[in-house]
N, C-alpha and C positions, 0 to 999 in steps of 0.2 A: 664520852658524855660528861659534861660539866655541872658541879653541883647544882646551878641554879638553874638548870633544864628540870628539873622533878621538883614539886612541893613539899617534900620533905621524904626524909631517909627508908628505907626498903626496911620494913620490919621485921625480924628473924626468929624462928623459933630453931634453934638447933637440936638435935637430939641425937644421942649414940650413947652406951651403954658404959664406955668410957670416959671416967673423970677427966682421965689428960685430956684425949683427943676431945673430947666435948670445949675445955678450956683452951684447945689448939687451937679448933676450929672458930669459937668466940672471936679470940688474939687476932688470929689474921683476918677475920670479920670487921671488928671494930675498927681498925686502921682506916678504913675506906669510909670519906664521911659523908657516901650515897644507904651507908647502909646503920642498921640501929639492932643488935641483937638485944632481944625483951626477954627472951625465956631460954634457959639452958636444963634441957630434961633426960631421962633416961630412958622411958621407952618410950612406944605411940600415944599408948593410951593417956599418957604422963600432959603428951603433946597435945592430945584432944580436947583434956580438960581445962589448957592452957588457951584455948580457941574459942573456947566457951565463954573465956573469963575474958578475957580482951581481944580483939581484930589484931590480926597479923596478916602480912602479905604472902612469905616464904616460908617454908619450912627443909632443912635441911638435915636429912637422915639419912645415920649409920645404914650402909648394906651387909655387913658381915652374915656371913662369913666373905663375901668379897673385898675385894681392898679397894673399896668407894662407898662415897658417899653420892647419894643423888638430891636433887633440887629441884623441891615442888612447889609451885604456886599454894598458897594456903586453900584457893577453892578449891582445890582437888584433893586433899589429905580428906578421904570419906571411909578408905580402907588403905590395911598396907602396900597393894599393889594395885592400884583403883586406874590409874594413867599411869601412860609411859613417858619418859619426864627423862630429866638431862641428870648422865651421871660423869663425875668426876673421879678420878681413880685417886687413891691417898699414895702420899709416899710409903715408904716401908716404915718409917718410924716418923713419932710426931714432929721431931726436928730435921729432918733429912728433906733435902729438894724443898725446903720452905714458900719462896719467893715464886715458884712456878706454879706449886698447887695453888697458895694465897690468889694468884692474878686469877687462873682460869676460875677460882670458885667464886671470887669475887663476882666475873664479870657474866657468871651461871646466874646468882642471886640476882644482882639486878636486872637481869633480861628475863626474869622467872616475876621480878615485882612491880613491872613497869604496867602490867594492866592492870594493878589495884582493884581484884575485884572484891567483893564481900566475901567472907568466908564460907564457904557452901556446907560447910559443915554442922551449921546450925539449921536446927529443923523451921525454928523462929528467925529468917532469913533478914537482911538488913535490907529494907525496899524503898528506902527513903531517897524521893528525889526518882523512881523506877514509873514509867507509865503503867499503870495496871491495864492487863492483858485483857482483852477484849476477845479473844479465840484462844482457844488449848488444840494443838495439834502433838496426833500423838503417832510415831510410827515404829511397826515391831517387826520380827520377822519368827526365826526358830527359838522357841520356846515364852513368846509373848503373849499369848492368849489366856494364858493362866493369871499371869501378870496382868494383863489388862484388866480383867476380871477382877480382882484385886485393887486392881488402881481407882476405874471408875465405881466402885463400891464405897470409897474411901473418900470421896470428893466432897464431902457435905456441906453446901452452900455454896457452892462454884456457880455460877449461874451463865458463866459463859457458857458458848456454844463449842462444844468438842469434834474435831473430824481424825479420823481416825484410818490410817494407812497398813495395812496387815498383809503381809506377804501371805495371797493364801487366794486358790482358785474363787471359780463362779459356786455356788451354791453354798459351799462352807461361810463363807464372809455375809449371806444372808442368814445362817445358823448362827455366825458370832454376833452378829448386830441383834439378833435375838437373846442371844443370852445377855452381853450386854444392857440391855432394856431393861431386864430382869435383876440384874445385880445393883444394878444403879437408881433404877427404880424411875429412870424418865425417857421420855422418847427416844427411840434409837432403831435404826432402819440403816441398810444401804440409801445412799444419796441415789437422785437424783438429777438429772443434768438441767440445770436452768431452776431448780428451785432455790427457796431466800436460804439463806444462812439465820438461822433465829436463836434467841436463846436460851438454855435451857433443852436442848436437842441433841443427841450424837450420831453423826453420820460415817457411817462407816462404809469405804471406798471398796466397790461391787470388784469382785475376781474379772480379769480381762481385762478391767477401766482401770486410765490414772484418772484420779481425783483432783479435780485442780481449782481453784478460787478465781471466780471473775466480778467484773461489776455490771450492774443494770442497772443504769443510770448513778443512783448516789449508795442502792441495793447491794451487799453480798452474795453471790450465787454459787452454787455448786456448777462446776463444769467437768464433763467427762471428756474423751476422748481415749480413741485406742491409738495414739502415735507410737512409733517404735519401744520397746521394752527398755527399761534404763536399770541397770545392774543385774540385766538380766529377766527383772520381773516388771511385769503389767498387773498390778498397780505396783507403783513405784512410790516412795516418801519423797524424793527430792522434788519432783514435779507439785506434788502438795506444797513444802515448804515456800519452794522459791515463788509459786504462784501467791502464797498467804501472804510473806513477806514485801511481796507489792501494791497488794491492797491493804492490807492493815499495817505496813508502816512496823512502828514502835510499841503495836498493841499486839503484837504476836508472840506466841510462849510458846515455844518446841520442846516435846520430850522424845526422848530416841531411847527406847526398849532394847532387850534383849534381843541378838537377830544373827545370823551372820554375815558377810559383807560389809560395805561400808555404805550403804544406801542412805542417805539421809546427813552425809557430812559435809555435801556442797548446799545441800536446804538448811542447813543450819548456819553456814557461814552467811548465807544469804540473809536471813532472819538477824545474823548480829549486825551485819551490816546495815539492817534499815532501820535499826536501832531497838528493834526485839529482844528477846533473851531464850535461851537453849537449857536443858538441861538433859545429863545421860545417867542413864542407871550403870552403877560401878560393875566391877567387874566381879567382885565376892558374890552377890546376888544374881548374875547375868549365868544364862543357861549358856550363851557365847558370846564372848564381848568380842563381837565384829563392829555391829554396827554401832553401840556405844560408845566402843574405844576408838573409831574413825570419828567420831563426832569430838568425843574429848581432846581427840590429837590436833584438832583444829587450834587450841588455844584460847576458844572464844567462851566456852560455856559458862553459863553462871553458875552450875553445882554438878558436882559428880558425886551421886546420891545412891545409897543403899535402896532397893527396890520399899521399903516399911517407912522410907522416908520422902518416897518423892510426893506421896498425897500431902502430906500436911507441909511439904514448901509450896506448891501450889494451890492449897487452899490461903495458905498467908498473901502469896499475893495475887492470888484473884481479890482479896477483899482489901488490900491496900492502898491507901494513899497518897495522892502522889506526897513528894515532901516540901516541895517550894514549887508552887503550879501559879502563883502569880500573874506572871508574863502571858501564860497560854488562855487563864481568866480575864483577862484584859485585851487579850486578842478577840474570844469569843463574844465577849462584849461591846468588842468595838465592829466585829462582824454584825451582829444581831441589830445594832442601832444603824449603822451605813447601809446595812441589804438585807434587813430582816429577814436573813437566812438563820437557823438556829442550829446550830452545833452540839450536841444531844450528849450526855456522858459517855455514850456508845459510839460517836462517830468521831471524838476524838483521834484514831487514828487517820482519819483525812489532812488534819491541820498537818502532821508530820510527811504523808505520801503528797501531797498538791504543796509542802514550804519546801520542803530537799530541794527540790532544784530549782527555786528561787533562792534558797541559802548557797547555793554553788556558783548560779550566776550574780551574783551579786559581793562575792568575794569572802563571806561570811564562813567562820569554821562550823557551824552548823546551823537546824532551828533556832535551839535557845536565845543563840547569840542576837540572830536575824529578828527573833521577836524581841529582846529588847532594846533593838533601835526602833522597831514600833514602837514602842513603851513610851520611847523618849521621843519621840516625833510624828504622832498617828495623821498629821496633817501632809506629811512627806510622804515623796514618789515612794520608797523602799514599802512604806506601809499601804501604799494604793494599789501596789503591786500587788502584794501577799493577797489584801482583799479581791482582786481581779482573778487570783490564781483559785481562791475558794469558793467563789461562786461558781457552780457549775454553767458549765458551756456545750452539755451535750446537745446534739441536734442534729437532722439528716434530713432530707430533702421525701416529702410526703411522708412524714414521721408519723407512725400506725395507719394512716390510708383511710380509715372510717370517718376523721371529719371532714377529707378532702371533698370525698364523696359526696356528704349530708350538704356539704355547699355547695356543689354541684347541680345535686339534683332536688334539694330541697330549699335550702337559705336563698341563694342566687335568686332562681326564680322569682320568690315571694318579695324580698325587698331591690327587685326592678319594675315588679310587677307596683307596686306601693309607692311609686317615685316619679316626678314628671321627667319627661325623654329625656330631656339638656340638664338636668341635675348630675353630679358629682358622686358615686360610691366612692365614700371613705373608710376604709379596713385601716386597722392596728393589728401590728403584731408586736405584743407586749412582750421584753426581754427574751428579744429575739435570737440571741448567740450572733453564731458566724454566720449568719442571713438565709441558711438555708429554706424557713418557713415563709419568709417574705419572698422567696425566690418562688418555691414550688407557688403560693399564692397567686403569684402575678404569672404564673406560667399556666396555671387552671384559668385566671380568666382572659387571659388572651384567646386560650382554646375556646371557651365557650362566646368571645366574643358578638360573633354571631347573630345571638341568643340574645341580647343587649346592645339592641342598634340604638347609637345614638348615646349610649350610655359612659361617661365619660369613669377614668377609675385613679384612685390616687391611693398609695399604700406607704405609711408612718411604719416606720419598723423604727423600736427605743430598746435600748440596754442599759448595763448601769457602767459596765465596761468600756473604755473608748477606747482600748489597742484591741478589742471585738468589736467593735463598730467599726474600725477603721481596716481590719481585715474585708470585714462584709461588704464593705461599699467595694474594694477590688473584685470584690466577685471570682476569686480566684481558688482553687479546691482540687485535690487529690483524687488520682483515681478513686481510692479508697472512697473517701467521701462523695463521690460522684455517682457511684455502682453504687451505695449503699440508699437505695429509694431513687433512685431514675433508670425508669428502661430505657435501653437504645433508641428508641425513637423518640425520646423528648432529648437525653441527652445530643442527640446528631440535630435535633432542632433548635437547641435554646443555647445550646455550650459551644465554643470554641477549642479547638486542641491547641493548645502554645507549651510547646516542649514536652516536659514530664510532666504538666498541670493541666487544667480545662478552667474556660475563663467564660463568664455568663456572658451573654451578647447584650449589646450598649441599647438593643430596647426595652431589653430585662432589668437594664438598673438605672435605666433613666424611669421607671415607672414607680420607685423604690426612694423615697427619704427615708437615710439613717439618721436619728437624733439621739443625744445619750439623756438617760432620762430614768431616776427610778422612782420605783412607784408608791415607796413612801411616801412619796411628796405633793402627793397630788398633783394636778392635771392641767394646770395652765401652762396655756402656749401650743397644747396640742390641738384644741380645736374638740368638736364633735362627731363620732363617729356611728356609722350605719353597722360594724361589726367589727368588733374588739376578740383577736386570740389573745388567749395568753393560759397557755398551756402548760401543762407541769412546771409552775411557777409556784404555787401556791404550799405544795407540800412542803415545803422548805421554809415556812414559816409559824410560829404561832397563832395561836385563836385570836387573839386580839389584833395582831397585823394583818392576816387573813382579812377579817373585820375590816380593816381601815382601808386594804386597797381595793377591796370589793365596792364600797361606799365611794373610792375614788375612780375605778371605772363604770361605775353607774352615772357621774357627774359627768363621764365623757360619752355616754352612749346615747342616740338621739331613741324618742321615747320609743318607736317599734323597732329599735332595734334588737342584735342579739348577742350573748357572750360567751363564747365555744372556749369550753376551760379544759384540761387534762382526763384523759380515762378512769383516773385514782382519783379526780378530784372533785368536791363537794361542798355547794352553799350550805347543808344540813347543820343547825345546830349554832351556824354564824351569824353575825349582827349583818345582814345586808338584803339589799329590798329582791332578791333574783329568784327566781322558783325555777324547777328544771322543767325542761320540753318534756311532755308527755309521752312523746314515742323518740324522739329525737335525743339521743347516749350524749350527756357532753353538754348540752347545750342549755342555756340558760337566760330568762328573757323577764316584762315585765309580765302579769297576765293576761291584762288586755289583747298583749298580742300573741300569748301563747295559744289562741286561737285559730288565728290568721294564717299559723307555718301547717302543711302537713303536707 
């Protein structure tokens, strides 16, 4: 490895109890100009206070009575035998076999200071430039419930939401979620399967269940499940971690308790890998450092921490800021004005989980990078992408069912019944994803045809995305997506099987204009419409854009017509002329004709 591969030299604090060997080990230190010795001390504690006073990467300490020295990353010097860490054997005297100890400890040091992390040793941790964590996960096994206890007592002002994995059957882990509550002083229960992740809460994973992190829709959810046991136990920490670190990205903080096994050391690689951060309680404090010491042995961890010190590194950076967030302020800003979607201090972990693999495909060594060629070009594909990749695209085919229905048996009717034979129903479906709602639409009224003799039907389906638009117009879709809101007997009606996919039939998407279209922008070109979706659209913006496209589909709606918006979602309290249907969930009209439906 060539000097100008690293930014500058491996920092060293040396320490052994001998003058020579302390000056030995310097000597053949300094020769190598990847490496920089700062401090030469006598014992830990010597070294500690040296850690305190400036960052260092390495630390290099006496074992005697053995004849080596070992070589520790600086975040791990938390106690004398805290991790197990690369030792080097010494010669028998400082000058004997020189040239052979110098190479290997050399090339010990620098492979010990190549992850440059912060010093974990400081309780006031270095977080500058660190995404602050949006979830504390924490998992323990023998002898962590006392610990815990302790821990979440000690949290004062952490406001994230805590989930918490405790090797420990069915009824006991509703007694710890209980005391927990009590020590901590704020909500705390066994989870629940499909409830939100909120903040301010700790859920503690029920004996028999792993506990694991999903989404529902843009929502954190607790998911359970009893799949096979992993290290043995049901609930298991890895299933928690690796699940968290896919949904929250870069905003996730693992801490790994005292336990035995290694349960939780592929959850924690996982976590540093999506650009999250770890932390293990050391081994001086640990009842059994299994699972800690599997977690530390990863390499990855940001601190290996004394049990009285891991509260106050996690309360520093839960309340921390990032140190240069620029790029990602400028993302969300440029999101908010192109797709008045709002990006929330708390869901910054999406910009990391929905950029990763546009920073992969696109050649980039990571976000960072990837957002500032946004930065430098927000008019460019790269950045049209990222935007395409942020606005969500969930959707399924009769997505909730309850306003399929309401237009079936209630909308349908009343504005055919209010219209001359030979007139045109014009339906919108506003940001429509991958067309599934403009599918299921035209596949309700084909059915009810019948029902609507003479009655002619034309259906506008707009996104803001056109490599979604241009998906949707294929009409092409996954089992998965196919079974997800179609029975067999629409799909064997309306879909074609073509290989591994199913492909919508050519009168299903000739009845269907895609146009790309967003709805900040108001409404010309599309015409006027007898019934405007646009469903779970609206949450995803503020009060005043809420406002504005409400006002702009009002401009497109003909005056009895009607506007079927999301389950979550509400004209209340907003600038726009809609009042909801009086028996009718969802729907929203002017009042004249809120009359007329029932």
């Amino acid at each position: 490895m060539s000097a100008s591969r690293i930014a500058s030299p491996a920092r060293v604090i040396v320490v052994d109890p001998s003058v020579v060997w302390r000056e030995v080990i310097a000597q053949h230190l300094a020769v190598d100009p990847e490496i920089k010795v700062i401090a030469k001390v006598a014992t830990a504690e010597a070294a500690q206070r040296e850690l305190d006073r400036a960052p260092a990467d390495v630390v290099v300490q006496d074992l005697s009575p053995a004849a080596a020295v070992r070589v520790i990353p600086a975040a791990a010097l938390q106690s004398e035998t805290s991790v197990k860490v690369v030792q080097v054997a010494k010669p028998a005297t400082p000058l004997a076999a020189a040239e052979p100890f110098r190479r290997e400890l050399a090339e010990a040091v620098k492979a010990a200071g190549r992850a440059r992390r912060p010093t974990g040793a400081l309780a006031a941790a270095r977080f500058a430039g660190a995404v602050r964590p949006t979830v504390v996960l924490i998992g323990g096994s023998t002898g962590a419930p006392p610990a815990l206890l302790s821990l979440v007592a000690a949290l004062t002002g952490v406001t994230q939401p805590i989930l918490i994995t405790q090797h420990m059957p069915a009824t006991f882990t509703a007694m710890l979620a209980d005391q927990l509550g009590r020590a901590s002083g704020r909500p705390s229960a066994e989870a629940v399967d499909g409830e939100p992740i909120l903040p301010g809460r700790i859920y503690v994973a029920p004996g028999g269940w792993h506990m694991t992190v999903g989404l529902a829709g843009e929502t954190p959810v607790i998911r359970l499940n009893q799949e096979p046991p992993e290290h043995f136990c049901r609930p298991a920490v890895d299933p928690m971690l690796r699940t968290a670190a896919e949904v929250y990205g870069a905003g996730a903080l693992a801490v790994i308790l005292t336990g035995m096994g290694s349960d939780g050391a592929e959850g924690c690689r996982a976590v540093a890998e999506a650009g999250g951060r770890f932390i293990a309680q050391d081994e001086a404090t640990s009842v059994v450092w299994g699972m800690p010491g599997a977690a530390a042995r990863t390499g990855r961890a940001s601190a290996i921490l004394p049990l009285p010190q891991i509260a106050p590194w996690i309360v520093t950076a839960a309340a921390a800021k990032p140190g240069s967030d620029d790029q990602t302020e400028f993302f969300r800003k440029l999101v908010l004005e192109r797709t008045g979607v709002v990006v929330a201090d708390d869901k910054t972990y999406l910009l990391r989980s929905r950029l990763d693999p546009v920073a992969r495909a696109e050649g980039f060594t990571g976000v960072a990078e990837l957002l500032g060629q946004v930065q430098a070009d927000p008019n460019g594909r790269v950045a049209q992408r990222c935007l395409d990749a942020i606005v969500t695209h969930e959707s399924f085919f009769f997505r909730d069912g309850k306003p399929f229905d309401q237009l079936r048996d209630h909308l349908l009717p009343s504005l055919v019944a209010g219209r001359p034979a030979n007139r045109t129903l014009r339906i919108w479906s506003a940001a429509c994803a991958g067309g599934q709602e403009p599918y299921s639409l035209a596949m309700l009224l084909l059915e009810e045809q019948a029902k609507m003799p003479g009655c002619r039907v034309e259906i506008i389906a707009t996104d803001v995305s056109e490599p979604i638009l241009e998906r949707a117009r294929r009409g092409i879709y996954s089992d998965f997506e196919v079974n997800r809101g179609l029975s067999p007997e629409r799909r064997a009606r309306w879909l074609t099987r073509h290989g591994q996919a199913w492909q919508i039939n050519p009168e299903l998407r000739q009845m269907v204009q895609f146009r790309h279209h967003n709805l900040l922008d108001g409404v010309g070109g599309l015409g006027r419409f007898d019934l405007i979706f646009c469903r779970n659209v609206l949450i995803y913006f503020d009060p005043q854009r809420k406002g504005r496209v409400l006002n702009h589909l009002a401009q497109a709606l003909d005056k009895d017509g009607a506007l079927v918006l999301g389950s979550a979602e509400t004209v209340f309290g907003l600038d726009s002329p809609f009042q909801p249907h009086a028996t009718l969930r969802g729907v929203f009209q002017a009042p004249a004709l809120m009359r007329r439906l029932g």
